[in-house]
Every structure is written in C-alpha cells, then in structure tokens.
C-alpha positions in Angstrom: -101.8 3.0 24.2 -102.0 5.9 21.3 -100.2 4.7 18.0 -98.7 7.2 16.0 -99.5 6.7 12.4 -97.1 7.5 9.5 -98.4 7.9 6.0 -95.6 7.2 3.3 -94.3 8.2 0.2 -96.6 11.0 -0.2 -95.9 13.1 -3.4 -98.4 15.5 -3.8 -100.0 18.5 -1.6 -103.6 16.9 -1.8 -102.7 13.6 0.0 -100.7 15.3 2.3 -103.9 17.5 3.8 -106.0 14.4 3.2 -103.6 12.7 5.5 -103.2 15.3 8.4 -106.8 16.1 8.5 -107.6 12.2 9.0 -105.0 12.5 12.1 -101.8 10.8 10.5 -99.2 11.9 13.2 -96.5 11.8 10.0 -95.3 11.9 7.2 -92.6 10.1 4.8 -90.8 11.6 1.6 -89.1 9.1 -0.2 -85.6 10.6 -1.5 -85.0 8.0 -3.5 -84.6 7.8 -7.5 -85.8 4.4 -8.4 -89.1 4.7 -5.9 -91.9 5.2 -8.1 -92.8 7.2 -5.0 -90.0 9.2 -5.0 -89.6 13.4 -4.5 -87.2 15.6 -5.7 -85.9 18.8 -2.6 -88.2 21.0 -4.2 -91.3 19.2 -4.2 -91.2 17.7 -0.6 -90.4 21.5 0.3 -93.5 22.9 -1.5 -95.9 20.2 0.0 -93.5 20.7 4.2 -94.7 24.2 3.4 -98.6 23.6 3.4 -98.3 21.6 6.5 -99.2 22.4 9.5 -96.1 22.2 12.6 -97.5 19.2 14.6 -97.1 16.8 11.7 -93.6 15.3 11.7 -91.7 15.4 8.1 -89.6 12.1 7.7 -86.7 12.5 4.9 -86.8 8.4 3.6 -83.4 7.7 2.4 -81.3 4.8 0.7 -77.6 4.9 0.6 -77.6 8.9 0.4 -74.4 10.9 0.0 -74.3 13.3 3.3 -75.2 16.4 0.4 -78.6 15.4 -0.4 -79.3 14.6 3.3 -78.2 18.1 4.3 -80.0 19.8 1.6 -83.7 18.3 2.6 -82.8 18.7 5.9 -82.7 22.8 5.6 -85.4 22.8 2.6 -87.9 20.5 4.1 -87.6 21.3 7.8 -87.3 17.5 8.6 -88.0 16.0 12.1 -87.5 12.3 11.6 -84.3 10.6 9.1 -85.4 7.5 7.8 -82.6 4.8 6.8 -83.6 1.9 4.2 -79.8 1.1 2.6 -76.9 -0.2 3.7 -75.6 3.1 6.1 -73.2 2.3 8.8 -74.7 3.0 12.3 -72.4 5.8 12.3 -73.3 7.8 9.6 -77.0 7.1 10.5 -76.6 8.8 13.7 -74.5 12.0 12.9 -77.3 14.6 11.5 -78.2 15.8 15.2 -82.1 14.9 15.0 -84.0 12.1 15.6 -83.4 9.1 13.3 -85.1 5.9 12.2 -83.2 2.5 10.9 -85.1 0.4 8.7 -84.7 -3.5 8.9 -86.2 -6.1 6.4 -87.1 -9.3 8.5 -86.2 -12.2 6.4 -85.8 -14.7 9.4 -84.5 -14.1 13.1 -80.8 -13.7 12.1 -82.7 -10.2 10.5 -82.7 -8.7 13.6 -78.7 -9.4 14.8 -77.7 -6.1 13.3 -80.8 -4.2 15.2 -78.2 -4.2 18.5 -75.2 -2.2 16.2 -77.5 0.7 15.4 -77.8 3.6 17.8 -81.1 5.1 15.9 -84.2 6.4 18.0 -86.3 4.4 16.6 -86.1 1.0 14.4 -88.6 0.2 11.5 -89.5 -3.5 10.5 -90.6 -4.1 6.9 -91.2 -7.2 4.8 -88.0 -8.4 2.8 -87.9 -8.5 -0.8 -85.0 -9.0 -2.1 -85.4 -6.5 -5.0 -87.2 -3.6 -3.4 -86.8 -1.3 -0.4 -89.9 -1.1 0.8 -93.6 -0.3 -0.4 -93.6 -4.1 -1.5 -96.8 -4.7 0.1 -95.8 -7.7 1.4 -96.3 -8.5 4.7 -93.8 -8.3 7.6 -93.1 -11.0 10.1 -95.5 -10.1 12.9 -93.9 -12.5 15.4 -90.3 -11.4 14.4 -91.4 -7.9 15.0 -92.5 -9.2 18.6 -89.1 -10.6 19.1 -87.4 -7.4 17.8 -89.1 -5.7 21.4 -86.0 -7.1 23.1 -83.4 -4.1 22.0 -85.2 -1.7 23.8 -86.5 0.9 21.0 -89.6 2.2 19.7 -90.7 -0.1 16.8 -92.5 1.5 13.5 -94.3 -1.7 12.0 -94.3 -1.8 8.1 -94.8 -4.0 5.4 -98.4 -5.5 4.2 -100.2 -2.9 6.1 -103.9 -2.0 4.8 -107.0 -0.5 7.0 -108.1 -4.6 7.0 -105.0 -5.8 8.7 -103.7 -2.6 10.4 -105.9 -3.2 14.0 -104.8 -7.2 14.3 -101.2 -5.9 13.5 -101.6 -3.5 16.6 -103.0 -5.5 19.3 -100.6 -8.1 18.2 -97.4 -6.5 18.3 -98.3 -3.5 20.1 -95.4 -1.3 17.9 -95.1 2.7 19.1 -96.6 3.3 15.4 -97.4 1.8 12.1 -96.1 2.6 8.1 -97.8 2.3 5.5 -97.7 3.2 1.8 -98.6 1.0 -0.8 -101.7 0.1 1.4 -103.2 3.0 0.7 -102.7 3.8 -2.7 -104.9 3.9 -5.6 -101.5 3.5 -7.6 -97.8 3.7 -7.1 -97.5 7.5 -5.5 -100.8 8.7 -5.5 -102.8 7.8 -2.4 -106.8 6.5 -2.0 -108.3 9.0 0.1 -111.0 6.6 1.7 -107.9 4.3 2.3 -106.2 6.5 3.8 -108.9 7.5 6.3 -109.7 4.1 6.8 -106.6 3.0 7.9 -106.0 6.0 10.1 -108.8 5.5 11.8 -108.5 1.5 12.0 -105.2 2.2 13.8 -106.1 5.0 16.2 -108.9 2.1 17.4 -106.7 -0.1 17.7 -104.4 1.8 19.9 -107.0 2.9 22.5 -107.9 -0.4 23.0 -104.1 -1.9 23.8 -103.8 -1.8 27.4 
C-alpha cells in the first residue's frame, strides 16, 4: 500500500524543492493569520509557481470568507481545500475540487460529526484546545482506526516525526500522513534532514502494509 505524504505549512521556495525532490506527494499552505506558518496569496503563488505539476497544492483554511478561498484558488492553482474551523459541510463542499475536513480527536464523540461532512477526504489531528493544528501533539491512533468506518480516505496528523511516522502507518494504515511541526527546525521553516527522513520512513512503511 503506497502512502501519499503531505508536507505542511511550507513558507518558503527552498523547503518546497527540498520536499518534492524527497518524493512528498503534497503540499500544504496555511492561509491562516495567527499560524506562525502562515502565507499570504502572493507568496504561496510564487513558491505554486516553482513547482513542478505532479505535486498537489493544498490551500489550509480556518473559518475563511468564500473571497480569500476564491482568490488562492485562481493564484495558487490549488488541487486539494483543506478545512480546520468551524465550516458547515456545505460550504466545505461548494468550490468544485477536491476537499479535505479536518477533525481534532478529543475522544470517540470526535468523530459523530465525521458522518455530516461530504468532503473527499477527512484529516485526524490531535486536539488542543487552543491551536488548530501543528501542535505536535499526538493524535489518537486507535480513534483514527475507528474513524475507517465512514468510508473516506483518512490523512493522519498530529505528533508525526520520521521516529513515529512508520508505527503510525502499519497501525492505522491511513491513505497518507501530515506532518508539520515534525519536521521543523522552527515554527515555518522546515529541517531538511527531517524532512527526508520522514518521507522516506513513510514511503517504507507503506510498501510494507499489505
């Protein structure tokens, strides 16, 4: 079983390439103010530029007015929409490309609202009750096993480093893995030898899920 492998919160040009030439099937720009990781349009557009196509661009969003969305959609030639707020499964849904709803796994009654949304894809992150994500803090492993019952491709998040990132795999078995503060050498700017590690780490772990 291949794993794709999503590289987030990427800022800058450099850890883009680093990224794609260490096989990361994605990547994730946070649109999002109070993220320390966070781009404005015009820089995710500069760094979607130097990309090459195969490498899916994921717009990360929380609570966005339809605007914003719109305008990285057309600048940034986005693949994936990524949802960490409070958006209704309607408005999550209404873009007309592929789309990803984030869900922080507190305890099992975390994963009721999973069956409302219509997304592609759903994303399972640690909860913190004052950050959206790149907590480090790890996720729920056997509530993300649990979450296989609705039926949609799972991206694991949450905790993720290149020493956890293969027992994460053959544990849950998600259709890819997230990571962003795993890899950092500080808040936005990624550790290249991280990076590679972890790609690779996943990758081998994928191959050897049956």
């Amino acid at each position: 079983m291949s794993v794709t492998v999503k590289i987030c919160g990427i800022t800058n040009p450099e850890d883009a390439l680093v990224a794609v030439e260490a096989g990361a099937n994605a990547l994730g720009f946070v649109f999002y103010a109070p993220s320390p990781r966070s781009v404005n349009v015009e820089q995710a557009a500069a760094i979607c530029r130097e990309l090459p196509p195969y490498v899916a661009r994921v717009g990360v969003f929380v609570n966005p007015d339809e605007g914003l969305v719109q305008h990285a959609l057309s600048a940034c030639g986005l693949n994936i929409l990524q949802w960490h707020g409070e958006e209704s499964p309607e408005f999550c849904v209404q873009f007309g490309i592929m789309s990803m709803k984030a869900f922080r796994l507190k305890d099992a009654s975390s994963l009721e609202a999973i069956a409302d949304y219509g997304t592609n894809a759903i994303l399972l992150d640690a909860y913190n009750p004052g950050l959206r994500g790149g907590t480090g803090e790890a996720c729920d492993w056997q509530l993300a096993l649990e979450a296989k019952k609705f039926g949609r491709p799972i991206f694991l998040a949450g905790g993720l480093a290149p020493e956890n990132v293969g027992a994460a795999i053959q544990q849950v078995r998600p259709f890819g893995v997230d990571v962003s503060s795993g890899v950092e050498r500080s808040p936005g700017r990624k550790d290249h030898d991280k990076v590679r590690r972890f790609i690779a780490a996943a990758k081998a772990a994928g191959d050897q899920s049956p």
